[in-house]
N, C-alpha and C positions, 0 to 999 in steps of 0.2 A: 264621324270620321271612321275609316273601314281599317282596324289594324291591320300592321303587315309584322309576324315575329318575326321574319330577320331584320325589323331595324332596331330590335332589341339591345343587343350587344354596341351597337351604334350611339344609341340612346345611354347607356349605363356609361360609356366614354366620356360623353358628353357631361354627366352630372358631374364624373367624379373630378374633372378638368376645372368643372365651376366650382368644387370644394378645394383643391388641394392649390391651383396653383393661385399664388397670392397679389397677381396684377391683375386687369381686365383680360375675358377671354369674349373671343367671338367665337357663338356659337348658329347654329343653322338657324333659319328661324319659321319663316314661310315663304313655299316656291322659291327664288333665287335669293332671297332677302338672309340677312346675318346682323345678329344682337351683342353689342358687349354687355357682356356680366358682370357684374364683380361683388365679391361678397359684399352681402349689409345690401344690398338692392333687391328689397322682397318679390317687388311688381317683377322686375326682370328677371329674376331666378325663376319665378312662378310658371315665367314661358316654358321655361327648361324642360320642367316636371307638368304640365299639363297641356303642352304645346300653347294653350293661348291660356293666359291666365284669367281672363274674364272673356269666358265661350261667348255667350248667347251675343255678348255687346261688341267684343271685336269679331265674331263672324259677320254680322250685322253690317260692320260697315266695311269687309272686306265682298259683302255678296250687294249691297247698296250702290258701290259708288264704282263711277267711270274712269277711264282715261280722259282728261282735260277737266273732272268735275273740279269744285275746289271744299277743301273739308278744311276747319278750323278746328285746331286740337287748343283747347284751354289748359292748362294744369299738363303740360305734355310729359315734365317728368324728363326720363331719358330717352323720352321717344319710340316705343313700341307701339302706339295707334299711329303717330307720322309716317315710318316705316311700312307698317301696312299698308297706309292708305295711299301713301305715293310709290313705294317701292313694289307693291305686288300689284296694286291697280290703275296705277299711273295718274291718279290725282294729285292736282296741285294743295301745297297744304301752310297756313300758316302756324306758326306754332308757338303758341305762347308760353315762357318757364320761366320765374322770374327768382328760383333760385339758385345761386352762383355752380356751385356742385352739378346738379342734375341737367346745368344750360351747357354744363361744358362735355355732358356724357350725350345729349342730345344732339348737340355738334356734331361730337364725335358719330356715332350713329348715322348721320346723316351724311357725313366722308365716307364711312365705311362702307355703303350702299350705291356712295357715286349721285345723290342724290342735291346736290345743290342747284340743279335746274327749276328743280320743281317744289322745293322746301325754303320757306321765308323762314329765321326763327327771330324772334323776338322775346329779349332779357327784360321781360316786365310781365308785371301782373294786369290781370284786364279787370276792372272793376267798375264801377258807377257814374266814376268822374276822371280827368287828368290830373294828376299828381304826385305823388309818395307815400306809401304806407310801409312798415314795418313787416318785416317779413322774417321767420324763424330761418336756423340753421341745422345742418347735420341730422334732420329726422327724417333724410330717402324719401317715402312716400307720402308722409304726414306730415311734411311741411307744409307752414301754412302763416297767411297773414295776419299779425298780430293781433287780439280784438280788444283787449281788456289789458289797463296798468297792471292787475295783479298776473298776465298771463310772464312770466319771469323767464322764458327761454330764450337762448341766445337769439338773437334778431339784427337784422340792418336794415337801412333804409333802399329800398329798389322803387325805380319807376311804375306808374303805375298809370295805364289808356285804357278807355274805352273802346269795344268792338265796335261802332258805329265810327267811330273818328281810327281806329285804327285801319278798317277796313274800307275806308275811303268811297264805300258806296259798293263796293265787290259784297255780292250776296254769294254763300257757301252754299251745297245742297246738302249738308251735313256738316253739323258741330258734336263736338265732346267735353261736355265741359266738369270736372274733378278738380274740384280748387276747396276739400276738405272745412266744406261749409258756407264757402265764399260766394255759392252761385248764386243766390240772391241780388249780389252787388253786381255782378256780373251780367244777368240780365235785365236789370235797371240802367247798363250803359248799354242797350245791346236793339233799342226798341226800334229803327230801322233795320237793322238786319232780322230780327224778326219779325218783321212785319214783310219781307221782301219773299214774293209766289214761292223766287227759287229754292228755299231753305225747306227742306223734305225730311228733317231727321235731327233731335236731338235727342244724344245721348250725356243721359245727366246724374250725375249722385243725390239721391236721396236719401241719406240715413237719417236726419235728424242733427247732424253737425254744424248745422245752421243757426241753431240755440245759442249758439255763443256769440253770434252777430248780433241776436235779438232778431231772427230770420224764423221763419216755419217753413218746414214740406208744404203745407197746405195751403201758404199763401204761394210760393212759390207754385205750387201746380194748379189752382185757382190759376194765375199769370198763364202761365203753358196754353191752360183750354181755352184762356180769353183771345190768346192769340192765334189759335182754330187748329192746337195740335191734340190729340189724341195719345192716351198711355198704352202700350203698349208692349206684348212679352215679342220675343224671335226664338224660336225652335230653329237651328242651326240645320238639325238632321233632313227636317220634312219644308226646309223653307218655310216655314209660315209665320206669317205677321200675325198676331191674333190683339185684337183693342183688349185690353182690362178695364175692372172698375174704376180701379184708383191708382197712386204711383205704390212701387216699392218701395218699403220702408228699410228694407233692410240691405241697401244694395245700389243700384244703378236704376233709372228706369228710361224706358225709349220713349220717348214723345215723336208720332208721326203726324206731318199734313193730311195725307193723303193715302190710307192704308191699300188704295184699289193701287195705285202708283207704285208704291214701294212693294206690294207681293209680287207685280209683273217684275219690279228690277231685280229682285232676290233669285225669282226663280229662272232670271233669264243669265245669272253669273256661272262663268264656266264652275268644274270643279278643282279645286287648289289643293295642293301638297303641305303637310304641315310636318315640318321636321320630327320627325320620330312618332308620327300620330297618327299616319296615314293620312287621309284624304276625307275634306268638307267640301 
């Protein structure tokens, strides 16, 4: 992103708006697009101060996807990769949040943007099978579905589908899936939609948070290559898709079909405005 210092003073307005005043603030966010904040919401402050809070993965899929593609946000949170993906590139997006808090900031977001033509949201968790699980409360971005009796944080019961039965046979050319160790369960309900040509791009967390399922990174990404994708880093700056050894442990990693595919669509996305950050 090429700085511009006079959006400086712009920029410092902006932080201190998201510190001092004490209800949601909308702030700018990408190209015409705008984010409510509010304190105690890390992921979305994170925009504030670094224009996209996880670069490589949300440029990734603001230089990836089309108008009309359709991208599945898992773990959407309040909504800042929904936003992106439909509001700056005009994909259709569904968006799964299955807790109470964060599905009503995601809403919100998605009023804010004028964006209910092309955003499904859905108040449930995606996981392995149909039914209920337990799900924590008031931890912003680390909420997360119950795994263990001794886990003693406040919790309630939310619905809970599978991607294959939720998505009715609609294949995405991009997922996001951040469900704080959950993906495992998630793509154990997911084995038609991944298995369908159109699906070009997951983006998935990998730290290791899967331990508390009784989950591993490594079966998980074992599953990924069986199902013919590839891990892979994205340099934002230079476009480039580049394969790795193995996933990230420490972080996010991209799993691609089709890396000859996805370097033509990166490098064929115009260039985008990022509030106070200049231009990817």
């Amino acid at each position: 992103m090429h700085h511009d210092p006079t959006q400086d003073a712009g920029e410092r307005r902006r932080q201190r708006g998201a510190r001092l005043v004490p209800g949601p603030v909308a702030v700018d966010f990408v190209e015409v697009t705008r984010l409510l904040v509010s304190r105690g919401q890390a992921g979305a402050t994170g925009n504030i101060y670094t224009g996209l809070h996880e670069l490589s993965e949300m440029a990734f899929v603001l230089h990836m996807l089309r108008e009309g593609d359709l991208f599945v946000d898992v773990g959407a949170n309040v909504g800042s990769y929904t936003v992106l993906a439909a509001g700056v590139t005009g994909a259709n997006v569904v968006a799964f949040e299955p807790g109470a808090a964060a599905y009503r900031s995601l809403l919100d977001n998605v009023r804010l943007n004028d964006l209910g033509a092309l955003v499904e949201c859905r108040n449930e968790a995606a996981g392995e099978k149909v039914g209920e699980v337990q799900f924590t409360q008031n931890a912003d971005t680390v909420n997360h579905v119950v795994a263990l009796a001794s886990d003693d944080a406040p919790a309630v019961n939310v619905p809970m589908n599978t991607l294959d039965n939720a998505l009715a046979g609609r294949v995405p050319v991009m997922m996001k899936i951040d469900v704080e160790g959950f993906e495992s369960s998630v793509i154990a309900g997911a084995a038609a939609t991944l298995a369908g040509e159109r699906l070009q791009a997951v983006v998935m967390e990998t730290n290791g948070s899967g331990a508390g399922y009784g989950a591993s990174d490594d079966e998980l990404h074992a599953g990924m290559i069986r199902a013919g994708f590839t891990p892979c880093r994205y340099e934002p700056f230079t476009r480039k898709v580049e394969p790795i050894e193995s996933y990230s442990s420490s972080g996010n990693t991209i799993y691609v079909r089709d890396v000859a595919f996805a370097s033509a669509r990166v490098a064929g996305a115009r260039k985008l405005s990022i509030a106070g950050h200049g231009y990817l």
